[in-house]
C-alpha positions as CSV (number, residue, x, y, z in Angstrom):
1,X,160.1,128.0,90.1
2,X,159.1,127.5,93.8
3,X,155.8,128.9,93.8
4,X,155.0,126.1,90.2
5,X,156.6,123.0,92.4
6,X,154.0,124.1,95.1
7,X,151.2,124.4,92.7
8,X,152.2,121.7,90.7
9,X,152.0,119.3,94.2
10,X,148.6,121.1,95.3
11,X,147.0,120.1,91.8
12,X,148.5,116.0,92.4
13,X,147.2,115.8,96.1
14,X,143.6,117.0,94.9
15,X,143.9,114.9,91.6
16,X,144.6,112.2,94.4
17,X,141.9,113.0,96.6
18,X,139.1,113.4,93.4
19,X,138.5,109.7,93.1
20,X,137.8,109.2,96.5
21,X,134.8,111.9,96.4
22,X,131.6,110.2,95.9
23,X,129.2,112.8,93.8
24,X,125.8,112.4,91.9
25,X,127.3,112.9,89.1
26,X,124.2,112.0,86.8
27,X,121.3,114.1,85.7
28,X,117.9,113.3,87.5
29,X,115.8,110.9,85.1
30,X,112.7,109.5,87.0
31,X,109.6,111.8,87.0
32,X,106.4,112.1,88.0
33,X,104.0,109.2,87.7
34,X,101.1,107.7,89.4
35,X,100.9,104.5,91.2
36,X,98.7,102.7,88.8
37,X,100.8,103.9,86.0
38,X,103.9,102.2,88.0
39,X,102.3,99.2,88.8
40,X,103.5,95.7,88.1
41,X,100.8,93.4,89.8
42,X,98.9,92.5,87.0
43,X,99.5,90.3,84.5
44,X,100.8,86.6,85.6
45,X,103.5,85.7,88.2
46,X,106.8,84.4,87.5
47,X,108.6,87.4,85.8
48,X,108.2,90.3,88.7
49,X,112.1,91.4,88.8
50,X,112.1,91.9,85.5
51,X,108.8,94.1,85.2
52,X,110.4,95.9,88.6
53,X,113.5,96.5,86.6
54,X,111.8,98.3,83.9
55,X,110.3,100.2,85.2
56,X,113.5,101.9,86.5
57,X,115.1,101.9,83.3
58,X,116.4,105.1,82.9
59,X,118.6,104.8,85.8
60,X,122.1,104.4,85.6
61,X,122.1,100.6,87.8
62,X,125.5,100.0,86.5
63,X,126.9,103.1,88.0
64,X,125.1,103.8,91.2
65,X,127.7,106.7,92.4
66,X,125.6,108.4,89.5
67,X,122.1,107.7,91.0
68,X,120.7,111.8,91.6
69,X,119.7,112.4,95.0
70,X,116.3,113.3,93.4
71,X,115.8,110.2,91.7
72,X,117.0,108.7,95.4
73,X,114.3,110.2,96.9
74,X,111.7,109.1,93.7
75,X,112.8,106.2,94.8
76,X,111.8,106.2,98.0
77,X,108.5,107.3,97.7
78,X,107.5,104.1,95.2
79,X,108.6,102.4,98.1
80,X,106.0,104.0,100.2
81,X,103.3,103.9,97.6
82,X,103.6,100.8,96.6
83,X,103.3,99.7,100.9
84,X,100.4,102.1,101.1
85,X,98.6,99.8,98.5
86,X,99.3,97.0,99.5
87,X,98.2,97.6,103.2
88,X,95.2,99.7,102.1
89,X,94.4,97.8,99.0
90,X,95.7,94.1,98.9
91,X,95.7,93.1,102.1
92,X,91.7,93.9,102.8
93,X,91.1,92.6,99.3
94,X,92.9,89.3,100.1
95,X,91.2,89.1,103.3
96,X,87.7,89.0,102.0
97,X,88.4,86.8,99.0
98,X,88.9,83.1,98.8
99,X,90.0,80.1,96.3
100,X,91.8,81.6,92.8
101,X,90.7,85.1,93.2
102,X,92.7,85.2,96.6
103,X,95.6,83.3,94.9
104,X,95.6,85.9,92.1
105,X,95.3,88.7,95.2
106,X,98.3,87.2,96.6
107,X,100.2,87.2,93.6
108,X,99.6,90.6,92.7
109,X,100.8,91.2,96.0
110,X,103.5,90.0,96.0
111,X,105.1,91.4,92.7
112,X,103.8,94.3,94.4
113,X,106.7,93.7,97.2
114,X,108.9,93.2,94.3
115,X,108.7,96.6,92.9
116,X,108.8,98.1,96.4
117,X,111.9,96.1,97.7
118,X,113.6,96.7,93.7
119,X,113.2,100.8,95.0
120,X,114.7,100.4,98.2
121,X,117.5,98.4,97.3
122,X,118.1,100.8,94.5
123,X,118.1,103.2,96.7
124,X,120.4,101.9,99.4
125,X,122.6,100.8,96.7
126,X,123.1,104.5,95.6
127,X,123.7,105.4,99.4
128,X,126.0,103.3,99.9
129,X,128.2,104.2,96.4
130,X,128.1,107.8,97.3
131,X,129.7,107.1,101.2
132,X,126.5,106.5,103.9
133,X,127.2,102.9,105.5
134,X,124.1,101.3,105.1
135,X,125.5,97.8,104.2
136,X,123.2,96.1,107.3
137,X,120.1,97.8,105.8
138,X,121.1,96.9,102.0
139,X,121.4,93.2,102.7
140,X,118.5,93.2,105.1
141,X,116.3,94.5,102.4
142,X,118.6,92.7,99.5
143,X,117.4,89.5,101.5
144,X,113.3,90.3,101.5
145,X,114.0,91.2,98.2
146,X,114.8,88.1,96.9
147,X,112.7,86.1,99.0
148,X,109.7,88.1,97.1
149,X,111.2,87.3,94.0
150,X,111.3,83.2,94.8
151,X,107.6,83.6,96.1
152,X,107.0,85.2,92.5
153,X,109.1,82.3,90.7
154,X,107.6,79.4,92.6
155,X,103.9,80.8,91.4
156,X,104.9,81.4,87.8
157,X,102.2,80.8,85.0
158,X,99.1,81.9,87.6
159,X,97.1,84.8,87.5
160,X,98.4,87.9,89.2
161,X,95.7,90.6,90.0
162,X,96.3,94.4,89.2
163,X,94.3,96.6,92.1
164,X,94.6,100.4,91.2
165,X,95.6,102.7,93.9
166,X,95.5,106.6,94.3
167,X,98.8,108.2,94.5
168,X,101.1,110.2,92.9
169,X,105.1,109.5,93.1
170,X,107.0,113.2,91.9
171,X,110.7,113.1,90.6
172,X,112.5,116.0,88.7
173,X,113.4,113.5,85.4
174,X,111.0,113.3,82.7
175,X,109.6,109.9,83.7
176,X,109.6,106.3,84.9
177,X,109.3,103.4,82.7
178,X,106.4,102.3,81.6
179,X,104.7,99.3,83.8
180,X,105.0,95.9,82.0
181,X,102.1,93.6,81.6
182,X,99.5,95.9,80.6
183,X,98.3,97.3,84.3
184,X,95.3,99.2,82.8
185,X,94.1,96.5,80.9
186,X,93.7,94.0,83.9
187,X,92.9,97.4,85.7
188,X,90.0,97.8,83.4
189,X,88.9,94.1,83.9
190,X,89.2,94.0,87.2
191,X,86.4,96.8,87.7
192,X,87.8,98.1,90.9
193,X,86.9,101.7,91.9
194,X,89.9,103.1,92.6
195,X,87.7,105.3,95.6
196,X,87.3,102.4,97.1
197,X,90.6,101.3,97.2
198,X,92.8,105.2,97.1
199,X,94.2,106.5,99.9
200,X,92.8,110.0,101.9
201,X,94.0,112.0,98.9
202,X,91.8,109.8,96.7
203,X,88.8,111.0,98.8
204,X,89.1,114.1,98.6
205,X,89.2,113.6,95.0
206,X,93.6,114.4,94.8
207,X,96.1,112.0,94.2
208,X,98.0,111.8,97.0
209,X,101.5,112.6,97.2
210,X,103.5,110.8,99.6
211,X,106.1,112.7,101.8
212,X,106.9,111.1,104.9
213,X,109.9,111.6,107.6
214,X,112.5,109.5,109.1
215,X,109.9,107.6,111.3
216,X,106.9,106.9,108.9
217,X,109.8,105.4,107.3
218,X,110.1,103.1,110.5
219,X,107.2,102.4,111.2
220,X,106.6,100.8,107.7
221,X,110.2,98.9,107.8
222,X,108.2,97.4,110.7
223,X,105.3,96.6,109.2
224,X,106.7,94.9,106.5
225,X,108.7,92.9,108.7
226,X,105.9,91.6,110.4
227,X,104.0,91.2,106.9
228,X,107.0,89.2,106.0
229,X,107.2,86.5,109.1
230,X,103.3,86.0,108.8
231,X,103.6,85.0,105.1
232,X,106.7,82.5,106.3
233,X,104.5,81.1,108.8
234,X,101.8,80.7,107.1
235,X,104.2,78.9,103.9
236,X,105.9,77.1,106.8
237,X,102.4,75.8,108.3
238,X,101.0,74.9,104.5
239,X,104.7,73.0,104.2
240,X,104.1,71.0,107.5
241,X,100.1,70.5,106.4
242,X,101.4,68.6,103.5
243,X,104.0,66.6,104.9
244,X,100.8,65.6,107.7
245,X,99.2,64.5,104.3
């Protein structure tokens, strides 16, 4: 009788301490895919959250304790895809256009941003469910996220411009949702050679597959940062332009 009360009060303390336990509970669903495949900039603005959404589907939003640390880590590499194209295939694409092909640049760009911050804050959000403290970094990136998806809103209706990029995201799920808005179409219309555009791996005639450490990681939080104040400034200076008017 002794030895059941003792087992009996082992089995309530651990059915105590069982909720508390924060475990990926839920199989791995997002797969590999390429970039272009992944894509959301294409189409027309206005609707970017919702094509980012999509395209992560499979996972389990609702339930973020379930989020696989596989599909955490898919995760992160469309976030660094998705900055590797827009730094080597927006940004000097934007630069050398002008008028409504570098509006439509812009807004590809920017729903661009959208799927990259809609990964990240997945991602945090699935960190933060399964015990790591990263509330500072969740809102920080919560906050750019949102500001994209006002940028995207406020240019709704205009032409959004699809640039392909090489590179590969892996995952150990069967796949990621298929891009909304029809990528490969405006792909094919735009007639950009993805060589020109694709990253090392491209030249060499690979996809690249992105793995980067703790401080590639950085160095592109940085970057992004400072890609983010130059677009306020430049919104705030057009804002003060037109008041001058």
């Amino acid at each position: 009788m002794h030895f059941s009360t003792i087992t009996i009060l082992s089995l309530s303390a651990l059915s105590v301490a069982l909720p508390t336990a924060k475990r990926q509970n839920g199989a791995s669903v997002l797969g590999n895919a390429a970039y272009n495949d992944i894509s959301i900039s294409g189409g027309t603005a206005g609707n970017a959250e919702a094509e980012a959404l999509a395209i992560f589907a499979n996972l389990d939003t609702a339930n973020p304790e379930n989020i696989s640390k596989d599909d955490q880590d898919t995760l992160n590499q469309v976030n660094q895809v998705a900055n590797d194209a827009e730094t080597g295939a927006f940004n000097p694409a934007i630069k050398a256009a002008s008028g409504d092909e570098a509006t439509a640049l812009q807004n590809g760009k920017i729903k661009n941003k959208v799927l990259k911050l809609e990964a990240t804050v997945l991602k945090l959000q699935a960190q933060q469910a399964q015990g790591s403290d990263v509330a500072d970094k969740l809102a920080e990136e919560q906050k750019k996220l949102a500001n994209n998806i006002a940028l995207d809103k406020a240019a709704a209706g205009q032409a959004s411009t699809f640039l392909p990029f090489d590179a590969q995201v892996t995952g150990a799920g069967p796949a990621i949702g298929a891009a909304a808005g029809g990528n490969a179409a405006a792909g094919s219309a735009a007639a950009v050679d993805n060589t020109a555009t694709g990253s090392k791996g491209a030249k060499k005639g690979k996809s690249a597959v992105v793995v980067r450490n703790d401080a590639a990681d950085e160095a592109d939080d940085v970057e992004d940062e400072a890609d983010d104040q130059a677009e306020d400034e430049a919104d705030n200076q057009a804002e003060d332009e037109q008041d001058d008017e």
